[in-house]
N, C-alpha and C positions, 0 to 999 in steps of 0.2 A: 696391295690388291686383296690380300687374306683379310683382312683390316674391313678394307670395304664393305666387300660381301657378307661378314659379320655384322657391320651396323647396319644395311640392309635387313636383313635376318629377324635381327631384333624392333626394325622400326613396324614388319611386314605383324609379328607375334604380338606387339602393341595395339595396334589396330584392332586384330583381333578381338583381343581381350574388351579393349573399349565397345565395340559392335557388340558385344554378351551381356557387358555392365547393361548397356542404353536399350538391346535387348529386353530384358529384366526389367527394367524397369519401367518399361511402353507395357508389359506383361502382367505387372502389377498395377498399373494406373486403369489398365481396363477392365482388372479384375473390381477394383473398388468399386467402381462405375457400375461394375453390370452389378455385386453383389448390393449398393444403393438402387437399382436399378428392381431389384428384386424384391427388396424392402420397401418398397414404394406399393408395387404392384398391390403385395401380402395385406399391405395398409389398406389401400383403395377395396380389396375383395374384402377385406374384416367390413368395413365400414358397409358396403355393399350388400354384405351379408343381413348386417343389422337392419339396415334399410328395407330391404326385399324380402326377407326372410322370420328373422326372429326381431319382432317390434317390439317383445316384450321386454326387452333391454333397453329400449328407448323410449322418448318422451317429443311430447309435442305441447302448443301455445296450443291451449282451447279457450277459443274469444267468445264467450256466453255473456246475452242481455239479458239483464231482469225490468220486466215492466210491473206493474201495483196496475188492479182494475176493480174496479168498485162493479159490484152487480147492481148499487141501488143509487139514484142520483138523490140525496133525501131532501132538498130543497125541494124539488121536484113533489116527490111524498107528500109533504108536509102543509107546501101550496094547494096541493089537489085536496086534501083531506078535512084543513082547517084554514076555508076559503070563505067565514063569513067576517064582517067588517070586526066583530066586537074580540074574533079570534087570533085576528092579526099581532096582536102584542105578545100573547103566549108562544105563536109559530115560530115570531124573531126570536124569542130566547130559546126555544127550544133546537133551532135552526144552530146557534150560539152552542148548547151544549153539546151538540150531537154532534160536531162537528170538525171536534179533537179524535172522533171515534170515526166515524165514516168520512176517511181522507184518504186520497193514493200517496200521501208524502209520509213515505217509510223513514226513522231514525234510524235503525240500523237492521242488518239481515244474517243470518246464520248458512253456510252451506256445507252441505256433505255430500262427497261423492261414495256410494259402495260397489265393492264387486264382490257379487253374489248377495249375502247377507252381512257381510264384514265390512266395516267401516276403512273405507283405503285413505283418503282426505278431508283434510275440516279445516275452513278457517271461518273466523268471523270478520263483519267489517261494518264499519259506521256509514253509512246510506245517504240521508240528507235530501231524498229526490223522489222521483217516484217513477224514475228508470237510471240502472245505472248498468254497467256492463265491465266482464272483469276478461281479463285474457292470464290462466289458469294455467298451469304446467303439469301435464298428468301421463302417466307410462301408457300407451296404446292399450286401451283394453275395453270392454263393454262396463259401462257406470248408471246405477241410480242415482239420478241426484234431487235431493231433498233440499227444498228451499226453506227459508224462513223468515219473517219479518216483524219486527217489532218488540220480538219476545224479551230484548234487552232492556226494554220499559214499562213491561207488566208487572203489574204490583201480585198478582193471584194467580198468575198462569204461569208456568215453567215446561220447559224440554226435559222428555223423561227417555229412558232408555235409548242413548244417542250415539250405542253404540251400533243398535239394532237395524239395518234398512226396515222391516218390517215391524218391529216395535216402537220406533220412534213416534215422540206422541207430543201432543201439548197436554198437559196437565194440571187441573184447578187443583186448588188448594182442598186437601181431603177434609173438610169441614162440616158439619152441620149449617153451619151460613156463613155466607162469606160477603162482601163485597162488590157491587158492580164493579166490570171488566175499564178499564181506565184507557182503552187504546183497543184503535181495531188490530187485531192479528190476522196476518195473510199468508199463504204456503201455495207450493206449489213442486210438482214430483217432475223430474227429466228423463228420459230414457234417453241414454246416448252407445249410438254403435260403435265400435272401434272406428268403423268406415269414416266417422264423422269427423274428420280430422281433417280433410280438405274444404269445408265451408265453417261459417260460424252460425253460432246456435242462438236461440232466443228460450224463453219462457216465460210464461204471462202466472204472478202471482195472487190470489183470489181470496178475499176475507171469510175466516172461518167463524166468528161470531157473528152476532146481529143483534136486536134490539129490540124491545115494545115498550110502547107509552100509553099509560092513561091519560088522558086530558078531561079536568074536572071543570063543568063548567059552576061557578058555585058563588053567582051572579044574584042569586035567591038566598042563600044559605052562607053565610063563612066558617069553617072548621077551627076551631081553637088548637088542633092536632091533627095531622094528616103525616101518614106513614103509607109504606105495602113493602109486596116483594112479587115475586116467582119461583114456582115449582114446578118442578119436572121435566128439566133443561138438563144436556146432557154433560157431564164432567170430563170426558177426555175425546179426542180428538186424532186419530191414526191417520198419521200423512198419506203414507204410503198408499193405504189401501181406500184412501179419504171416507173413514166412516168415523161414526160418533156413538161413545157410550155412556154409560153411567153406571158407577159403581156403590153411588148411595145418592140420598135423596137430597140434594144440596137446597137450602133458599137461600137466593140473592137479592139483596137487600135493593132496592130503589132510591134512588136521588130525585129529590121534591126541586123540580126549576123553583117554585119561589120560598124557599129554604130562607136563606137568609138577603131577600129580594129588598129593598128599603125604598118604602112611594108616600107619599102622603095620601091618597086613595088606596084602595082595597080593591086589585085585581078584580077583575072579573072569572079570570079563569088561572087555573092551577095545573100541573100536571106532574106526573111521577113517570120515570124513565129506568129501565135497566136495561144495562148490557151484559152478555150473557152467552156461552156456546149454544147453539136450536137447542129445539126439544127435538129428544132422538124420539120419541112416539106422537103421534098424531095428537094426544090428550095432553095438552099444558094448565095453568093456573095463573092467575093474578088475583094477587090479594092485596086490597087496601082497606086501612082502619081511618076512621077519621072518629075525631071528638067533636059532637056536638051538643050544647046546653050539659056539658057534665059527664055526657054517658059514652061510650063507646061502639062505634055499630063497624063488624067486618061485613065486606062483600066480597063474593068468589066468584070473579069472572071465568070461565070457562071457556078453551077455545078446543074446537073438533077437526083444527088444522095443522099440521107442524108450521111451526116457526123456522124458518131455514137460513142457511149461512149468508152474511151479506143482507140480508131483508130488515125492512123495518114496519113494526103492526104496528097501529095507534088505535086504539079505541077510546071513543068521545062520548063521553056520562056528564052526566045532571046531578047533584048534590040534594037532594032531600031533606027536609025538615026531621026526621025522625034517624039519621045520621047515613043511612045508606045510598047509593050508588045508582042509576038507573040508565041504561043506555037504548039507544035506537037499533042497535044492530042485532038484525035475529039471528044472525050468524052465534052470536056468542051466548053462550049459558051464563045465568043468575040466582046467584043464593045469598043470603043474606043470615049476618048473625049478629041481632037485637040485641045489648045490653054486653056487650063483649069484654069476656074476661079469660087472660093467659089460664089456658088451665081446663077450659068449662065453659060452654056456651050453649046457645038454643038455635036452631038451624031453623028460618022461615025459607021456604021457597016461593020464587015469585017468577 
């Protein structure tokens, strides 16, 4: 019976013990739980945090369009300006050259975004279109963003100060004379608010050179030589603040459409083109030299209008027996220099 009530004793202390173990251990499985439970939460308020709170640790998809817009349609131009029957051959070629230069089909484009005055993002990219649209990854914050297009194919023009929001610039070649412009170049400035992160953005890029053409009718007269240029056109180009200046006095040489033209007649008409950043002052120049009978005669066209980004002037002259220039437009000023020599000449006004 003593026997008994001992293994009793000991089976009742067993239990026990087992009830503490399994205890303990229900004790501990919910402590896991809740202490995951707790680390969850911490996660979800970080994250929360960032979200609601401090964006500046965070980043968002910013889906910006770039569209290319011509201010000048120059078919258009060209049609209207040089609309008699005998002008139609020089227009199609002129239509032909002008027309690698005034196009919305961008090769490639440059973009940088700043905050404040410091450059935060840059990339460049090959284009191909003349609207293409990029989806951007940028930390929430207020950005300038400076476009760019084509400048990866200028022969004369470069991006200068790109570190700058407000110095950033297109740039001619610091020259005495340079070369006409081989491509139109287009820009274009973004203001984006931090806000702007729940819609997508667009921005319309706009040509910052332009262009003027003499057209020589010289139907009377043939030039053994014919040359010119432009002065007084501006060398640099400030995105940001879209102004134009000039730091010395560049000429840009002119491309002759019938340069190296091959017909078995002799044109009727001739014409000399540059491209070229405006004239940042209302007072521009064009100069053409032609050679006739041996001697050489300059004429200095004179215009009392700026030339502006995107435009295209054509002025239409008659070739003269005595080598100079004569046009119908009383808009433009004419001086002439008889017997012309690098160096030294004699100024007739007419």
């Amino acid at each position: 019976m003593y026997q008994n009530l001992r293994r009793t004793y000991n089976n009742i202390c067993r239990g026990r013990l087992s009830n503490i173990k399994n205890a303990k251990s229900t004790m501990k499985k919910r402590y896991n739980t809740l202490l995951a439970s707790v680390m969850t939460i911490s996660l979800i308020t970080s994250l929360s945090s960032c979200i609601d709170e401090d964006m500046s640790d965070c980043g968002k998809d910013y889906k910006i369009q770039y569209n290319l817009q011509l201010n000048t349609q120059i078919n258009t131009v060209i049609d209207v300006d040089l609309n008699l029957i005998e002008e139609q051959e020089i227009a199609a070629r002129l239509k032909q050259a002008l027309s690698k230069v005034f196009t919305d089909h961008a090769h490639d484009n440059d973009l940088s975004f700043f905050v404040g005055e410091e450059l935060s993002h840059h990339e460049a990219n090959k284009m191909g279109a003349n609207s293409v649209s990029y989806t951007i990854y940028l930390p929430r914050n207020n950005y300038q963003n400076l476009s760019l297009a084509n400048t990866g194919c200028a022969d004369n023009v470069t991006i200068t100060n790109a570190n700058s929001c407000k110095s950033l610039a297109l740039q001619q070649e610091a020259k005495d004379t340079i070369n006409s412009h081989n491509i139109g170049l287009f820009t274009s400035r973004l203001t984006i608010d931090e806000n702007d992160f729940e819609h997508d953005l667009q921005t319309t890029l706009y040509m910052a050179n332009s262009a003027a053409v003499v057209v020589v009718d010289q139907s009377k007269v043939q030039p053994t030589e014919l040359w010119g240029f432009v002065e007084g056109m501006a060398t640099q180009f400030l995105v940001n603040d879209s102004t134009y200046s000039s730091s010395l006095n560049t000429i840009v040489m002119a491309k002759r459409i019938n340069q190296d033209f091959i017909t078995n007649s002799i044109p009727t008409h001739d014409a000399l083109y540059t491209v070229s950043f405006p004239s940042f002052k209302p007072e521009w120049h064009y100069h053409v030299i032609a050679k006739v009978n041996d001697k050489y005669t300059e004429t200095i066209f004179t215009m009392n209008e700026p030339l502006k980004a995107g435009k295209l002037k054509i002025i239409k002259t008659r070739l003269k027996e005595d080598g100079s220039l004569s046009t119908s437009n009383t808009a433009v000023g004419v001086s002439v220099k008889l017997d012309w020599k690098p160096g030294g000449s004699h100024d007739v006004e007419i």
